[in-house]
Each structure stands twice: as structure tokens, then as C-alpha cells.
VOGU-3710 file (C-alpha; in Angstrom, 3 decimals, decimal comma):
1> xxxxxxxxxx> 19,848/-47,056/43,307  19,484/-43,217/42,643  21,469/-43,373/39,143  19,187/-46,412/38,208  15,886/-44,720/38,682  17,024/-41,919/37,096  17,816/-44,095/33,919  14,799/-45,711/34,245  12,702/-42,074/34,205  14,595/-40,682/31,319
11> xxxxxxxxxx> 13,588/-44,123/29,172  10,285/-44,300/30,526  9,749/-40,509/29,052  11,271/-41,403/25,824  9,245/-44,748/25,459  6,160/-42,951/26,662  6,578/-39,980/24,227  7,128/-36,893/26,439  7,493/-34,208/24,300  10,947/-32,085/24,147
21> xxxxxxxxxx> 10,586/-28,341/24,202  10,116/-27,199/20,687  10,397/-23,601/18,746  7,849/-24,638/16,208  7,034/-27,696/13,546  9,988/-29,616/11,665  10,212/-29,126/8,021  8,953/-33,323/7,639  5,833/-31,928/9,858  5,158/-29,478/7,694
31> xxxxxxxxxx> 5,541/-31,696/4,472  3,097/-34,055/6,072  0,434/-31,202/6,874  1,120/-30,134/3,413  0,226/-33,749/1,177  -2,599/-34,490/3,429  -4,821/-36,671/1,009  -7,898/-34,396/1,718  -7,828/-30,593/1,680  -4,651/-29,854/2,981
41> xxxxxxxxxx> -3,961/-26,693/5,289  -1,781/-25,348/2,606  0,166/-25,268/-0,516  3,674/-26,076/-0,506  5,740/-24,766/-3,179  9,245/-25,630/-3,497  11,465/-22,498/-4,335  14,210/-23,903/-6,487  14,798/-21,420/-9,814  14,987/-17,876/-10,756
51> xxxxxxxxxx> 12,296/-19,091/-13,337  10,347/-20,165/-9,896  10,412/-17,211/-8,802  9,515/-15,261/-11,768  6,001/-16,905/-11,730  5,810/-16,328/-7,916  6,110/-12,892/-8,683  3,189/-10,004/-8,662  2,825/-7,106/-10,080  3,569/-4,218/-8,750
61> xxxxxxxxxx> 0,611/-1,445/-7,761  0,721/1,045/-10,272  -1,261/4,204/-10,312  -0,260/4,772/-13,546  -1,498/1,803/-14,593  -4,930/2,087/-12,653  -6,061/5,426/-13,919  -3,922/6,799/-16,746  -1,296/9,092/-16,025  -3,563/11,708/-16,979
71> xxxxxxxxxx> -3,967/15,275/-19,458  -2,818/18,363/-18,385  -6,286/19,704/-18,294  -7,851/18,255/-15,595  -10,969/19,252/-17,172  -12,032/21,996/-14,552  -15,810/22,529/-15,196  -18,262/24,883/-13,213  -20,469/23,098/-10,818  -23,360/23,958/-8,298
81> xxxxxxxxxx> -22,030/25,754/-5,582  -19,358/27,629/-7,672  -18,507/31,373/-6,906  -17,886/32,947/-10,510  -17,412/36,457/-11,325  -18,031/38,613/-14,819  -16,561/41,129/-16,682  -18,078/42,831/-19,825  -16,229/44,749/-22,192  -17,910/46,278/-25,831
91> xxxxxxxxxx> -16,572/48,401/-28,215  -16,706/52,004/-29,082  -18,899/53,809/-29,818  -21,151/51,162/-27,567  -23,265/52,586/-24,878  -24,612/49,509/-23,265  -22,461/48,965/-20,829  -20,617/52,502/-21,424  -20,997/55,854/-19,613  -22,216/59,091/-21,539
101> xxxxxxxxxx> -19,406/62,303/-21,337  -20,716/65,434/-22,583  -17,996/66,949/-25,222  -18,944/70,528/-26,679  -22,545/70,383/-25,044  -22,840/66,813/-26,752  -23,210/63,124/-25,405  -20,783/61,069/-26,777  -20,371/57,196/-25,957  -17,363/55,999/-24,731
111> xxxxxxxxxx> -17,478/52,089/-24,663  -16,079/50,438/-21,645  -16,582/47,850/-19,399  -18,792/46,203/-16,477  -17,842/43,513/-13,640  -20,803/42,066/-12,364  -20,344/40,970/-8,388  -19,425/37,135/-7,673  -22,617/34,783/-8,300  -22,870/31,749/-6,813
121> xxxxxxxxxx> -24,574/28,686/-9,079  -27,887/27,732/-7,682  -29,305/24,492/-8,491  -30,775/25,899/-11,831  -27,254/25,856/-13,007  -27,313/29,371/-14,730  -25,851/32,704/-13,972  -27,949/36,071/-14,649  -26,007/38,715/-17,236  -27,631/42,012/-17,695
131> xxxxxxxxxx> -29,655/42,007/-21,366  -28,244/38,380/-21,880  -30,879/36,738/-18,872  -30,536/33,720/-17,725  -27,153/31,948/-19,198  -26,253/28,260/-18,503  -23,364/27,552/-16,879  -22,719/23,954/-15,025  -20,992/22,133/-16,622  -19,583/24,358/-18,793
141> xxxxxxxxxx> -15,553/25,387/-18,726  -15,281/29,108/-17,804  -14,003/29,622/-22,129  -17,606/27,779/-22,619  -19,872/30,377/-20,582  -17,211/33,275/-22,178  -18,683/32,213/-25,672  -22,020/31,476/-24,489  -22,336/35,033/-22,758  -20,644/36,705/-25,988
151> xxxxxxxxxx> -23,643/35,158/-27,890  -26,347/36,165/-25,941  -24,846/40,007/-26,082  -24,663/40,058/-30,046  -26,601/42,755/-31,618  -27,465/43,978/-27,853  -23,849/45,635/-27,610  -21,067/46,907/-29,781  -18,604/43,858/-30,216  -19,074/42,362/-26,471
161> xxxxxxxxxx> -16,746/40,808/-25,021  -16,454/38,452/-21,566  -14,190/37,415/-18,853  -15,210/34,691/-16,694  -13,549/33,684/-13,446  -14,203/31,479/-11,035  -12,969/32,608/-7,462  -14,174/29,702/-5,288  -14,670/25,922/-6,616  -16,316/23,578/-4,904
171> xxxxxxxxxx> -16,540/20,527/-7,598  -12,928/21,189/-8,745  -11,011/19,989/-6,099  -9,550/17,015/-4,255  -10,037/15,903/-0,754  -6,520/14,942/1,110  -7,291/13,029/4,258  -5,376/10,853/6,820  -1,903/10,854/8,061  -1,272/14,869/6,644
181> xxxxxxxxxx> -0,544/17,973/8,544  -4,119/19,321/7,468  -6,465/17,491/5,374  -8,377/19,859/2,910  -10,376/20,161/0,293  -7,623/21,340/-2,395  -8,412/23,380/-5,318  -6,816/21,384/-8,889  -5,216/24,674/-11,188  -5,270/24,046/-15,056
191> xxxxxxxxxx> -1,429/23,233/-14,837  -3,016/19,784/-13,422  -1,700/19,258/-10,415  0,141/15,562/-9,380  -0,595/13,619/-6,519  2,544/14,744/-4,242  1,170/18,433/-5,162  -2,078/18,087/-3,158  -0,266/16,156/-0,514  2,599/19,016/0,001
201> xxxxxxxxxx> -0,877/21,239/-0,104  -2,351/19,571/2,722  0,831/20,160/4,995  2,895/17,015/3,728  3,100/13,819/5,984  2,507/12,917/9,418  3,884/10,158/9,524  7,099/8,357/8,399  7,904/8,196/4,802  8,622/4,796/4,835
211> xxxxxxxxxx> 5,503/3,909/7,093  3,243/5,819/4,573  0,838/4,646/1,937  -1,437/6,408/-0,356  -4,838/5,320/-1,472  -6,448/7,753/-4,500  -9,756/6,691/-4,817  -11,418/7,948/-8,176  -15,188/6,934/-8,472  -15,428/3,403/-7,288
221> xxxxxxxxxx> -12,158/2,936/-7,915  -9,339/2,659/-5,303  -5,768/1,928/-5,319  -2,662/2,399/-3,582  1,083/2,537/-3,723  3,983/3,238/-1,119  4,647/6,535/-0,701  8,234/5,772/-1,433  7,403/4,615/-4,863  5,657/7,450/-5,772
231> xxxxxxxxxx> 8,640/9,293/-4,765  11,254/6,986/-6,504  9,184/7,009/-9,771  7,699/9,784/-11,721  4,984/7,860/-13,714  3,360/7,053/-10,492  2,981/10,853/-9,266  -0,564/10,931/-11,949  -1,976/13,841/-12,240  -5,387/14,344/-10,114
241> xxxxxxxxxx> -9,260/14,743/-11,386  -11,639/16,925/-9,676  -13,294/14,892/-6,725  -10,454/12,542/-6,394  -9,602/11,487/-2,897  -5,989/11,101/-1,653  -5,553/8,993/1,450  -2,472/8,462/3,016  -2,423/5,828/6,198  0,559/4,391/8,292
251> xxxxxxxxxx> 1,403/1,269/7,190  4,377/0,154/8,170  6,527/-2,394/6,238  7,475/-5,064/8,002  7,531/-9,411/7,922  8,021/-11,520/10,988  10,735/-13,967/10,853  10,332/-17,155/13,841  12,659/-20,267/14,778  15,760/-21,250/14,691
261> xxxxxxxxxx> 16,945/-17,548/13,337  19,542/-15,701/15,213  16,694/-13,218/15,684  13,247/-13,433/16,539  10,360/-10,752/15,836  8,785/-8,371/13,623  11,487/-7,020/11,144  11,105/-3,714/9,139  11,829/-3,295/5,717  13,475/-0,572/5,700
271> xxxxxxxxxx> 13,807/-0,849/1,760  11,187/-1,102/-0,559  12,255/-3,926/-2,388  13,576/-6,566/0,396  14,206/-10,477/-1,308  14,091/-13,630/1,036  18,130/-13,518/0,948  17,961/-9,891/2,503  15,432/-11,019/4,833  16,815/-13,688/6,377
281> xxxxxxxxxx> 20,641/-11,395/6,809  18,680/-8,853/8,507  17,384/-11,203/11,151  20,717/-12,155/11,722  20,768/-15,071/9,859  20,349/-18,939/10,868  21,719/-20,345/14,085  24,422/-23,200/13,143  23,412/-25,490/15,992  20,131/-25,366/15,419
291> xxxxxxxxxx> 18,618/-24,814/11,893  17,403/-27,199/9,292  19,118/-25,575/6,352  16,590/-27,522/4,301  13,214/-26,536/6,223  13,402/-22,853/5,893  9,944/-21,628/4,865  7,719/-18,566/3,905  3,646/-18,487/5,105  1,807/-15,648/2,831
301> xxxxxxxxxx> -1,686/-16,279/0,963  -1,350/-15,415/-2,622  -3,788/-14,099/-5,044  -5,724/-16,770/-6,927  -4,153/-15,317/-10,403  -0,542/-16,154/-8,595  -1,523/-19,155/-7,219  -2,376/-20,973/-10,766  1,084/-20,016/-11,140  2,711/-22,248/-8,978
311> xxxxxxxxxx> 0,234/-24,571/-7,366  -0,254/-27,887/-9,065  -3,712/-27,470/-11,165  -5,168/-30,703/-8,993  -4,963/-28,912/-5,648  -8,475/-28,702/-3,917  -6,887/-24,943/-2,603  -7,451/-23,531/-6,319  -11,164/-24,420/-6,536  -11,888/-22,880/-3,021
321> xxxxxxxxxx> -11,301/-19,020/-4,903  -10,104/-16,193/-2,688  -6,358/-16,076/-1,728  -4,265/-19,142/-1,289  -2,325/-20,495/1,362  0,935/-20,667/0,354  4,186/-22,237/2,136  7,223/-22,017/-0,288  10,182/-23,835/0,593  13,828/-23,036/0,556
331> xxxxxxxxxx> 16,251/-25,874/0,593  19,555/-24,611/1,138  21,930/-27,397/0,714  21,128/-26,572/-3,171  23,389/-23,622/-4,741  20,321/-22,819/-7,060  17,553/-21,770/-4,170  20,381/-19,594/-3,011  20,375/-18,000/-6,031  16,644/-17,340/-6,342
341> xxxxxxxxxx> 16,430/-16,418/-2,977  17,886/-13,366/-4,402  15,335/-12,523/-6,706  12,238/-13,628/-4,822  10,672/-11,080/-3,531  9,123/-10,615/0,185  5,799/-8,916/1,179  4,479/-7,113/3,648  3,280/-9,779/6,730  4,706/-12,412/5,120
351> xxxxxxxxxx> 6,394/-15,282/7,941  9,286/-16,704/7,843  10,137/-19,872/9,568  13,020/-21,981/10,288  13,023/-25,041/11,772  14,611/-26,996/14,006  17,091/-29,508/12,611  15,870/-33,240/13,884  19,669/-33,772/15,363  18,427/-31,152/17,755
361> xxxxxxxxxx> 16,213/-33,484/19,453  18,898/-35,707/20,165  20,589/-32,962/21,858  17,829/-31,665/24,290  17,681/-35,767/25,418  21,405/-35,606/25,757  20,927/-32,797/28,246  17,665/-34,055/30,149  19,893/-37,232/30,463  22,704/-35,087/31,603
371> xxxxxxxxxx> 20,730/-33,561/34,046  18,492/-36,367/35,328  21,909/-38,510/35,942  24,103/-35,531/37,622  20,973/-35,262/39,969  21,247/-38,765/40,861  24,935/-39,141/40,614  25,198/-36,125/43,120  22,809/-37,597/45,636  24,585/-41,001/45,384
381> xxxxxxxxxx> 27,990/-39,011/46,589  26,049/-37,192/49,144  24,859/-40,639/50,288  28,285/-42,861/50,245  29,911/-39,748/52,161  27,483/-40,229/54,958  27,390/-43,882/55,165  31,242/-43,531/55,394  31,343/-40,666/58,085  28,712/-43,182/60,126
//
């Protein structure tokens, strides 16, 4: 009687449709969710061809390609709030800015030069020369206020000549905030200095070079890169403009891999170019008794430019704007989505899922049956023993 009522619970829960403990959706689940005949949840995108994968693919963040790697000059020009110094020189036998010797009872000019203390530019945007006035300076290079100063000195003193300097610059510089030793205000030189420059000025990184990445915001303008790929390519390290703002955050690199993987988690990159194939090694690859080699699947949301890439032009998703869902498939009974699972890139937060093969099911029944019968096999020895001992 036991073993019979067992039986009869185990096909009274299958009949009945008690649900089996599951890791997550089968791959047909996910196809169904996927051609729902209204707006479906997502996009699926079958990932079957290098060529595939070459239209899945974005472009990578360039700074060089955002702003222009930029001229040597950074054009450093004087600005409100600028300390600037000057130095006068004129000929002999001037007497403007020389001192008077007495030689044989007789005054005799010697022609020399004049530094006039540090000035800092007011809002009026000039600096004040003796016998020159009033001389405009904002906006001017320090050569420009040189020739400017020169002019305003002709036929007052004996070929004049000026040196103009500017000690402390307010407008010329670049702010370096976030994860540095000591964000500053740092000061560009006429060399034109490069984005790892004002970084290494600021005290270098905080945090992890791998975790780091840098925004440079110029006017509205903002971008960002990896600090690794600054490092691993020149071009990228663009030289700076005066009030340009380098940000660097921690951001660390990672994608989260779920199911019937041998691992389950957040993974980090540890690389900066990481393709589904490496992905799905590093997680220890799929469990044999468990995964649907055919239902292995990556959740992002693309970029609309992307999307029109790969998503048939009929899909309601494309007329929504904004990113895309996107769930691209990887079937790997086929020996050509193994090979463009080497060239198809992950991203940052991107999922990976496998699922469950459907045989699977079958097994966890197998064991509640197992279970629900050595239950009721054991109590049905328990009871003939006693019935035989009475």
C-alpha cells in the first residue's frame, strides 16, 4: 500500500504540473518570449558567422577620434585672474628706463633695463606699463602683449624691448579629479602636455589600472576610454586644452555568466579585449550533464545604430529608439558559431546564460521518483519485519 501511494503522488504531481526545480528558462522558452506576435521582450539574434559578428560589432571609444589628437601648442592665452610679470629693456644711449652715471663731471646714459612687479589681470583685461598706459592683454599669448608693449614704447624709448611671463595661470590649466592621489588644477606647458601627463601630475591612480576609466570632458563634450587603452595605444594619450577636465572613476570590468556553467557569478575581465569563447573558459566552461549546448545565450541592450545591424527591419524594438534588447544566440552543435564565438566580442555587464538541457527534467523526475519510492519501499520493510516479529 505504501509503494502504491507513493506512485500515485509522483503521477498526480506530474499530471497536475508541479514544477521541477529550475536554474533559469530553457532555450525553447526563450525562443517563445522572443517571437511573441506583439512587442516582444527582446530581440533574438542568432550568432552563426564571423560576418555576424562583424556587424554586431561597435566601435571602439576613441579619444582620438572625439577631439583630435591635438597641436603642440595648446594655445596658452592670458586670462582674468593671470599673474604676469614685465621686463623692459632699450638701447643705448636710452635714458627712459636707464640710470644716469656721471663720467668726467658729465651725465651719460647708460640704457638698461626695468622689471615691473607681478600684475594680476583685473576684469578690464589690461596690464599698466610705465609711458605705454593701459595695454590689453586677455586673450592675448604672452609673444602678443611682447609686441603690443614694444609698440606702445616706440619713439618713447631707444629700441624697447619686452619680456613677458606669466608666473601663475589660472585659465591655462586642467582640472584632474576622481580616483587620483591629489586632484589639482594642473598648469598645461607649451610642450602640450598628454592626458597620462596631468594624471602622473595629480599623483597617478588610486585605484586599479584595470578598474580605471577616464572621462576628458572638453566643453560639452565628454568621452571616455579604459585606462588600459590609453596605455596600450599612443594615439589615445591626446594632448590636453586649457580647461579640459580629466576624470578617472573605478569601473571595474566585469560580465556575469548564470546556469548550467561550471561557474556561477560576476567574472572579471581581466583583459581588455575578452570574446564570448574566452568568456565562457573562464567560467569554467559548460557542465556536461546539464547544458543545452544549443541554448547558450548573451542579454546586453545595443545601441540603436547596432541594432539596425542585426535586428530584422520589421521588429517593433527598432521603432521604440533608445538601446535595444538584445539576446544573441550561440548554437554549439554548429562548428561555425564556434568559430565566431572567437571573434565576437563581450562588454562590460553583459549576461551570459546557459540553459538547462530538457533531458534534465527527466532526470530530476527520475530522482523525485527515486526518492518518493525508497521512502515507501523502506517503510513497507519496516512494516513486513514487524508483522513477522508479531
Amino acid at each position: 500500500m505504501p509503494l502504491k501511494f507513493g506512485l500515485l503522488c509522483v503521477l498526480a504531481c506530474v499530471l497536475t504540473g508541479c514544477a521541477l526545480p529550475e536554474a533559469g528558462p530553457k532555450a525553447s522558452r526563450i525562443l517563445q518570449e522572443a517571437a511573441a506576435t506583439t512587442v516582444p521582450p527582446f530581440a533574438l539574434v542568432d550568432v552563426t558567422s564571423t560576418a555576424m559578428v562583424r556587424s554586431a560589432s561597435r566601435p571602439e571609444a576613441s579619444f582620438a577620434a572625439a577631439f583630435g589628437e591635438g597641436a603642440r601648442d595648446p594655445g596658452v592665452r592670458i586670462a582674468v585672474g593671470d599673474i604676469v610679470s614685465v621686463s623692459l629693456w632699450e638701447a643705448p644711449p636710452g635714458s627712459l628706463f636707464g640710470t644716469a652715471s656721471s663720467a668726467s663731471g658729465q651725465q651719460q646714459a647708460t640704457g638698461s633695463a626695468v622689471t615691473i612687479p607681478p600684475q594680476t589681470i583685473n576684469s578690464d583685461g589690461t596690464i599698466s606699463i610705465p609711458y605705454a598706459g593701459r595695454i590689453s592683454a586677455v586673450g592675448k599669448t604672452p609673444a602678443g602683449v611682447e609686441r603690443a608693449v614694444v609698440s606702445g614704447l616706440t619713439g618713447k624709448a631707444v629700441q624697447p624691448q619686452a619680456l613677458v611671463t606669466v608666473q601663475q595661470s589660472v585659465s591655462n590649466t586642467v582640472t584632474v579629479t576622481g580616483e587620483v592621489a591629489g586632484g589639482a588644477r594642473v598648469a598645461l606647458s607649451p610642450a602640450g602636455d598628454r592626458v597620462l601627463d596631468a594624471i602622473a601630475a595629480a599623483g597617478g591612480l588610486r585605484a586599479a589600472v584595470n578598474d580605471s576609466v577616464v572621462y576628458l570632458t572638453r566643453g560639452r563634450r565628454t568621452a571616455h576610454m579604459p585606462f588600459t587603452a590609453i596605455v596600450q595605444n599612443p594615439r589615445e594619450n591626446v594632448r590636453l586644452r586649457p580647461e579640459d577636465v580629466v576624470t578617472v572613476i573605478r569601473d571595474p570590468m566585469t560580465y556575469t555568466i548564470l546556469g548550467a556553467s561550471a561557474q556561477n557569478g560576476e567574472v572579471p575581465f581581466s583583459v581588455q579585449h575578452l570574446t564570448m569563447a574566452n568568456a565562457v573558459a573562464r567560467a569554467g566552461g559548460l557542465q556536461d550533464n546539464r547544458a543545452d549546448v544549443s541554448g547558450v545565450f548573451l542579454f546586453r541592450y545595443e545601441p540603436l545604430d547596432i541594432a539596425r545591424q542585426v535586428v530584422a527591419p520589421s521588429n517593433p524594438l527598432l521603432r521604440r529608439g533608445g538601446p535595444v534588447p538584445i539576446v544573441y544566440r550561440f548554437d554549439m552543435k554548429n562548428g561555425g558559431t564556434l568559430l565566431a564565438m572567437r571573434n565576437f566580442e563581450v562588454q562590460p555587464k553583459d549576461i551570459i546564460y546557459v540553459s538547462n538541457a530538457s533531458s534534465l527534467d527527466f532526470q530530476k523526475f527520475m530522482g523525485l521518483f527515486q526518492g518518493v519510492t525508497g521512502t515507501a519501499l523502506s517503510a513497507a520493510s519496516v512494516g513486513i519485519a514487524a508483522s513477522t516479529a508479531n
